[in-house]
C-alpha positions as CSV (number, residue, x, y, z in Angstrom):
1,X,95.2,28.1,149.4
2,X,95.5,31.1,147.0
3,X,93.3,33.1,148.6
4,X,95.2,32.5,152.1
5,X,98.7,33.3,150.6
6,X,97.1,36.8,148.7
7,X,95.4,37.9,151.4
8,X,97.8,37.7,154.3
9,X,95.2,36.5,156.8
10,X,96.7,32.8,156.8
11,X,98.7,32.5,159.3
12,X,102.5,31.1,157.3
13,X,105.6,30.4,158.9
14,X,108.0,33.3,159.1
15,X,105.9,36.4,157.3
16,X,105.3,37.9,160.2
17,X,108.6,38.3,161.2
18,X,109.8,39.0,157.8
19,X,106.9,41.6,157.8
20,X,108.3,43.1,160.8
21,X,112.1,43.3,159.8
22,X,111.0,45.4,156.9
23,X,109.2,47.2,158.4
24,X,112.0,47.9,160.9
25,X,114.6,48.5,158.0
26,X,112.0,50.7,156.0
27,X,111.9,53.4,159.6
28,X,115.5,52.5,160.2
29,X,116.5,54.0,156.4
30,X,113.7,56.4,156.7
31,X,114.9,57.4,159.5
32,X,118.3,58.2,158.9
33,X,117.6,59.5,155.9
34,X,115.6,62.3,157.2
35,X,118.3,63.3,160.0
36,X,120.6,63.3,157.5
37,X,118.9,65.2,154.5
38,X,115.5,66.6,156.3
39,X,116.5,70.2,155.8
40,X,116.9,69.2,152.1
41,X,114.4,67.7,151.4
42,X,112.0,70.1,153.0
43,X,114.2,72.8,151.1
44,X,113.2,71.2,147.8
45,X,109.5,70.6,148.5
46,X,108.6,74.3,148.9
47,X,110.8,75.2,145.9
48,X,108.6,72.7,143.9
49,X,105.7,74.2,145.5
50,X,106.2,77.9,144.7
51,X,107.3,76.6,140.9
52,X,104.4,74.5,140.8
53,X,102.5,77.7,141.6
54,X,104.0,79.6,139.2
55,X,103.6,77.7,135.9
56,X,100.1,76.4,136.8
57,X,98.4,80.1,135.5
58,X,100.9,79.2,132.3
59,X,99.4,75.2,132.3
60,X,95.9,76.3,132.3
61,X,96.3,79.0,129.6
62,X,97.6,76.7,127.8
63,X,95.1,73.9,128.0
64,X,92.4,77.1,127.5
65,X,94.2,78.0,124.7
66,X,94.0,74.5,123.1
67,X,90.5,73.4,124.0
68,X,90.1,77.7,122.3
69,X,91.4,75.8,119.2
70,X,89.7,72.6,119.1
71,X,86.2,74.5,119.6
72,X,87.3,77.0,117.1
73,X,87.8,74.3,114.2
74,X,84.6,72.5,115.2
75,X,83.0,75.6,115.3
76,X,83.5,78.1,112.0
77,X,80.3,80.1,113.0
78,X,82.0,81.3,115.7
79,X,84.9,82.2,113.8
80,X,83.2,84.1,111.1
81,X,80.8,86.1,113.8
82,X,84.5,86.7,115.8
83,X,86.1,88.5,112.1
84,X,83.1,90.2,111.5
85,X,83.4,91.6,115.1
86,X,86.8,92.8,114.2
87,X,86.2,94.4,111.1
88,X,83.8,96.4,112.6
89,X,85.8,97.7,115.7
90,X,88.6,98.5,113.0
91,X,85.8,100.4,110.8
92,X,84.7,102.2,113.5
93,X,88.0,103.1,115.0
94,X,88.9,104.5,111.2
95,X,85.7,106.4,111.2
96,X,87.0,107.7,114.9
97,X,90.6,108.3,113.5
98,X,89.2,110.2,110.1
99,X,87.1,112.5,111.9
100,X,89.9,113.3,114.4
101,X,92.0,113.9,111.2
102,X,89.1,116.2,109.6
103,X,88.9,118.2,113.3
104,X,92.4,118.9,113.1
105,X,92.7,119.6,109.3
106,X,89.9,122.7,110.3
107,X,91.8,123.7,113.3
108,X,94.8,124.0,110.9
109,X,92.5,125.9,108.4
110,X,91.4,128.4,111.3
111,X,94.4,128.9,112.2
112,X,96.3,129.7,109.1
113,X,92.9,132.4,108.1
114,X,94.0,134.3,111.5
115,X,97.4,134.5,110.8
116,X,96.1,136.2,107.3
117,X,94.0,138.2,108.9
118,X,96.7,139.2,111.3
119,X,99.6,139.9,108.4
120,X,96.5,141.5,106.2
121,X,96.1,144.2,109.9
122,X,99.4,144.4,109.9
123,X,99.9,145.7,106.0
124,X,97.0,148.1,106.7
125,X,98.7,149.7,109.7
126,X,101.9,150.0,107.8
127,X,100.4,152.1,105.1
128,X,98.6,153.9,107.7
129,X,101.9,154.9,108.9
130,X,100.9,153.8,112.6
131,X,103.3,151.1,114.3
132,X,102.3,147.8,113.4
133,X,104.0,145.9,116.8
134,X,101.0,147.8,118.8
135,X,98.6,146.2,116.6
136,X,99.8,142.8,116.2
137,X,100.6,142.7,120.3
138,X,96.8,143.8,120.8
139,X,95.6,141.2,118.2
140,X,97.4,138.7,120.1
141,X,95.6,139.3,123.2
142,X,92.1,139.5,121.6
143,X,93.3,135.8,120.5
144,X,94.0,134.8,124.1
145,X,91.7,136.7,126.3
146,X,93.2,134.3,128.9
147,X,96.9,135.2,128.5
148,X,98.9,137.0,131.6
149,X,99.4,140.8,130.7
150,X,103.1,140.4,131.9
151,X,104.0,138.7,128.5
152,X,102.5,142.2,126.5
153,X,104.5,144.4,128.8
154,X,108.0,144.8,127.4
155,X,111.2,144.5,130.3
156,X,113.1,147.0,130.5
157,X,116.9,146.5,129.6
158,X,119.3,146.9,132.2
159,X,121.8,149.8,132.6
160,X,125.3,148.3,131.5
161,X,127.8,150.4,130.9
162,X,129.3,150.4,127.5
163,X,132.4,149.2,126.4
164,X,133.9,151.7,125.8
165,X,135.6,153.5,128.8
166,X,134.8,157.6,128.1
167,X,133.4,157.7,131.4
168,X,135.4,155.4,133.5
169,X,138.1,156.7,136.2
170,X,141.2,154.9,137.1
């Protein structure tokens, strides 16, 4: 008898009619519940879809992240090989950094000798007696072969008339 009032297949008095006015309530309420809110409802599902979508890269990071952990604890090889990596990319970025400083320091020293040498020309043409602005302006381009001769040619000021009115007619 149990296995007839489990299983459904015994034929009882009444179930299948009680079956069938569930069923028949369940579609009813179904039913009205998706004329009423089926717009809603769809509404929500595809908001819970595009979150769902969203915070699954975040959810798996996550669980990376842990699972990162727990094999990083079990694991202190690993750990020891990943700081010695590190300390030797920061090493060898200082070595990069120093050497940049040292290229630099020399450009600075190159550059301070040819301004000597410039202000050294320039005190020799002075006690020459010979104008030391023609000098220094072809110094300058011997340091930039590259520069535009426009910069070495001085403009030419305009004609204003002075302030003064001597010449001026009423």
């Amino acid at each position: 008898m149990e296995l007839g009032e489990r299983g459904g297949a015994g034929p009882g008095p009444g179930k299948p009619a009680l079956e069938r006015e569930g069923l028949e309530l369940l579609q009813h309420t179904v039913g009205a519940l998706l004329s009423s809110y089926g717009w809603y409802i769809l509404l929500a599902c595809v908001a819970i879809y595009f979150i769902v979508q969203k915070m699954a890269p975040k959810l798996r990071l996550r669980s990376s992240s842990q699972q990162g952990a727990a094999g990083a604890a079990v694991e202190p090889d690993m750990v020891v090989r990943r700081q010695e990596a590190l300390l030797a990319s920061r090493l060898r970025m200082q070595e990069e950094l120093n050497a940049q400083a040292e290229r630099y320091k020399e450009k600075q020293r190159q550059l301070e000798e040819q301004k000597r040498r410039q202000k050294i020309e320039m005190w020799e043409s002075m006690q020459e007696g010979k104008s030391y602005k023609g000098n220094l302006k072809l110094s300058q381009q011997e340091a930039e072969p590259g520069a535009s001769t426009s910069s070495a040619v001085p403009k030419s000021k305009p004609n204003k008339k002075p302030l003064r009115g001597g010449d001026s007619v009423h």
